[in-house]
N, C-alpha and C positions, 0 to 999 in steps of 0.2 A: 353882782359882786362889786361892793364898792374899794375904796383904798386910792391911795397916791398913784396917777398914773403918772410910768417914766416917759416922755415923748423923743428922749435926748440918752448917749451914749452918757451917763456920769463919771466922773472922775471920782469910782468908789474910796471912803475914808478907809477901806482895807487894809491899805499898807502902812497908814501911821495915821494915829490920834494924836494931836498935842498934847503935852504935858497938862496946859492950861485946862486937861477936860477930863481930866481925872482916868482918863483909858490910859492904856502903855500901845508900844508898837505892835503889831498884831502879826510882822514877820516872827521867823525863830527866836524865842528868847532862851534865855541861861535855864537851865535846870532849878525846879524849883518847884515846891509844893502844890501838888492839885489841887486846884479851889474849884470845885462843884457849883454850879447853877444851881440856890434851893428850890426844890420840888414843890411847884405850884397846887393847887386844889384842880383836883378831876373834875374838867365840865360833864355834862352831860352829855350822851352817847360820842365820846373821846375814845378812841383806842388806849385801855393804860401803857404808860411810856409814853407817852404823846403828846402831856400835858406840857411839856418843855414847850413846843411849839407853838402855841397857842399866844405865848407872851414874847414871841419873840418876830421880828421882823428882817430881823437880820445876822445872818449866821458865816464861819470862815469855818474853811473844810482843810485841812493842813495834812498833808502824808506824813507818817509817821520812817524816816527813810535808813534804815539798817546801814552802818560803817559798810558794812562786806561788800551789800550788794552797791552802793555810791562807789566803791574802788574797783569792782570788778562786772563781769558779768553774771554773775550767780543768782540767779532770781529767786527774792526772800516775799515770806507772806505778805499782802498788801495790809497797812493799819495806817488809821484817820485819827485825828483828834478834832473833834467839832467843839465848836463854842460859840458864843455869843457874842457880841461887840463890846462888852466888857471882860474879855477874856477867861470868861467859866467856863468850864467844860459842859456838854449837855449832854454828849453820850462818846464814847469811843467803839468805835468799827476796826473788826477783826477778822481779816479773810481765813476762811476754811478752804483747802485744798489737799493736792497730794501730789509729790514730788515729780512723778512722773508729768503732771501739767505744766507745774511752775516752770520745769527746763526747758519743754520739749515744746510747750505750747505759747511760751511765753503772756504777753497784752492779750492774747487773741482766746486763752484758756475761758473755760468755765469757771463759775463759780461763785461762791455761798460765801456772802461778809453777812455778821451778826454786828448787830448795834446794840449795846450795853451801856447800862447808867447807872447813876452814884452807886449803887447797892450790887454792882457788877451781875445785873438781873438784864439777859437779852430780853428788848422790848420790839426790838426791827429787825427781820431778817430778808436781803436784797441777792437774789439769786439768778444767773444766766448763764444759760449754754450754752457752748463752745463753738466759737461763727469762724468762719474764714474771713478775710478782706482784699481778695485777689481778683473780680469780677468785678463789672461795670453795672452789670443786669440785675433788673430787681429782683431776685432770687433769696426763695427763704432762708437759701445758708449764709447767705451775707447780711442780710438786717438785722437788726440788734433789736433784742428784747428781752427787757427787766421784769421782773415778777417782785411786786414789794408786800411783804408780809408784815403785820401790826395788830395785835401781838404773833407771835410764831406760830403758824397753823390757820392764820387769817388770813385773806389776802384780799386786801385793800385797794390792789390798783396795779397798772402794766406801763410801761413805760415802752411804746414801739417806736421801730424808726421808721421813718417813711422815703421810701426810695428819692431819689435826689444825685444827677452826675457830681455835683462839684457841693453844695453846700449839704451839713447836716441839721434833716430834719425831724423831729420827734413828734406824738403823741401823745397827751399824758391821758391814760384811761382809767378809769373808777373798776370796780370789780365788777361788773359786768359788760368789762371791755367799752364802755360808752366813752366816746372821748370827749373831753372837757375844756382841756387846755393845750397849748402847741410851742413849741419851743423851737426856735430856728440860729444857727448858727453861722457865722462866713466862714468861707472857704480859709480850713487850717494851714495848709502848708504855707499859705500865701499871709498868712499872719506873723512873721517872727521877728523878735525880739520887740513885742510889745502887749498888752494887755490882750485877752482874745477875752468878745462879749457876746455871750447867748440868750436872745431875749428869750422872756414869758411870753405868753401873746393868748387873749380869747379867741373863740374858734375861726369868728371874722377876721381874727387877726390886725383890728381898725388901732390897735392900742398897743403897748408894753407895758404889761403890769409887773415885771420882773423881769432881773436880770441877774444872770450867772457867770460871774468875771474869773477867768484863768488868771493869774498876774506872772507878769513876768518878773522874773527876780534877780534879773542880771544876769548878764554873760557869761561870768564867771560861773555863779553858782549851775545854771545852766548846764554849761559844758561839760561840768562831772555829775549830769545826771540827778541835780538837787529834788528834794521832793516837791510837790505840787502842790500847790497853796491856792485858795480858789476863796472868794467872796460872794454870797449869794445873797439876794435881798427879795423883799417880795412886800405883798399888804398884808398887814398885821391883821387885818380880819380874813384876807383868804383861807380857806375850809383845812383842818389840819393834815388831811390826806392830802390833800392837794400839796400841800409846805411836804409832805413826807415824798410825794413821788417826786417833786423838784429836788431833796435833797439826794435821792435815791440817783435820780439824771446827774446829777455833781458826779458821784464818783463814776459814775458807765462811762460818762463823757472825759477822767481821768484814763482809764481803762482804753479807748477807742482810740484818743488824740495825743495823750501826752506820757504815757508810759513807754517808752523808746527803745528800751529794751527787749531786742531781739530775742527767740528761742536761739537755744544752744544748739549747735548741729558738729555733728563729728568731723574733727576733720578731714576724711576722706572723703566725705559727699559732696 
């Protein structure tokens, strides 16, 4: 697998392109028409939907974050807008749930995001069930595992986590569980108020072929629970399963680390 290896933490251009580059800033902008990524030619044995990734090396994963639930605690359906470093959209992700999760089970819920593109045609469907995170011990109710589907009813790859007291470590496996690629993170609570970075890494781990940036977006916005903005880069020739279960790792790793919001519990308990 060849491509640019990163050896070094980079100061991703995530959070702002200069003017002089023809990109805009890649935090929240004003509202305003969706411009689509056009729909590249189908390589050969490509998952359809997939071709987006192929031509892209680097992608920003942005929560799409509801008035209601930013002012209160009401916890609203989880939605992403993805796009490229020229600010197109490549697909939008929409969580499937049901009400009883969303309050009761809060970050820690189950559950099924579809990923939809220009033709509002789901191409990715990213699915897990419902872990606790109250144990120390490697125990199957507490590790996390993603199931990425490509097209819907395919399933392309797992994304597991591999036990670990203080850092989060991942898996990235092909559909027949063989694992390919690894992903490691530092210790989150001990990261605040700053960029959190989780490499890529081959199985030896002798490299970072990728990195997946949390960005911090200020204190401000922060403090009232803003949505989650994340940077993701990788080599433009690694395999497009591979780019789909790294995107897939984006939002679990939203879900796990940075969705803050507690279930709702009655006040009597």
């Amino acid at each position: 697998m060849s491509g640019p290896v990163v050896t070094t933490q980079p100061a991703f251009a995530y959070q702002y392109h200069p003017a002089s580059s023809g990109l805009v800033p890649l935090q929240s902008q004003p509202a305003a028409p969706v411009v689509w990524m056009p729909a590249p030619p189908v390589p050969p044995k490509c998952p359809p939907g997939l071709e987006y990734l192929t031509q892209i090396d680097r992608i920003v994963v942005e929560q799409q974050m509801d008035l209601l639930e930013a002012l209160s605690r009401f916890e609203t359906l989880n939605r992403y807008e993805i796009r490229n470093s020229l600010g197109q959209r490549i697909y939008f992700a929409q969580e499937e749930n049901d009400e009883y999760s969303l309050q009761c089970h809060g970050s820690l819920r189950g559950f099924v995001i579809k990923l939809f593109d220009s033709t509002n045609q789901p191409v990715m469907q990213l699915s897990r069930e419902c872990r606790c995170d109250i144990c120390c011990c490697p125990c199957i109710c507490c590790l996390q595992e993603l199931e990425v589907q490509a097209p819907l009813g395919t399933v392309i790859g797992y994304v597991k986590q591999k036990w670990h007291p203080c850092l989060p470590k991942f898996d990235l496996q092909n559909e027949t569980r063989e694992s390919l690629l690894k992903m490691k993170g530092p210790c989150v609570p001990c990261q605040c108020y700053r960029d959190v970075h989780f490499e890529v890494k081959p199985l030896d781990e002798t490299a970072t072929i990728g990195i997946v940036t949390k960005q911090w977006t200020g204190m401000a916005r922060e403090a009232i629970g803003s949505a989650s903005l994340f940077g993701i880069q990788f080599p433009l020739d690694l395999d497009v399963k591979m780019k789909a279960l790294v995107l897939g790792t984006c939002i679990l790793l939203d879900f796990m680390f940075f969705d803050h919001r507690a279930p709702r519990r009655d006040n009597n308990s």
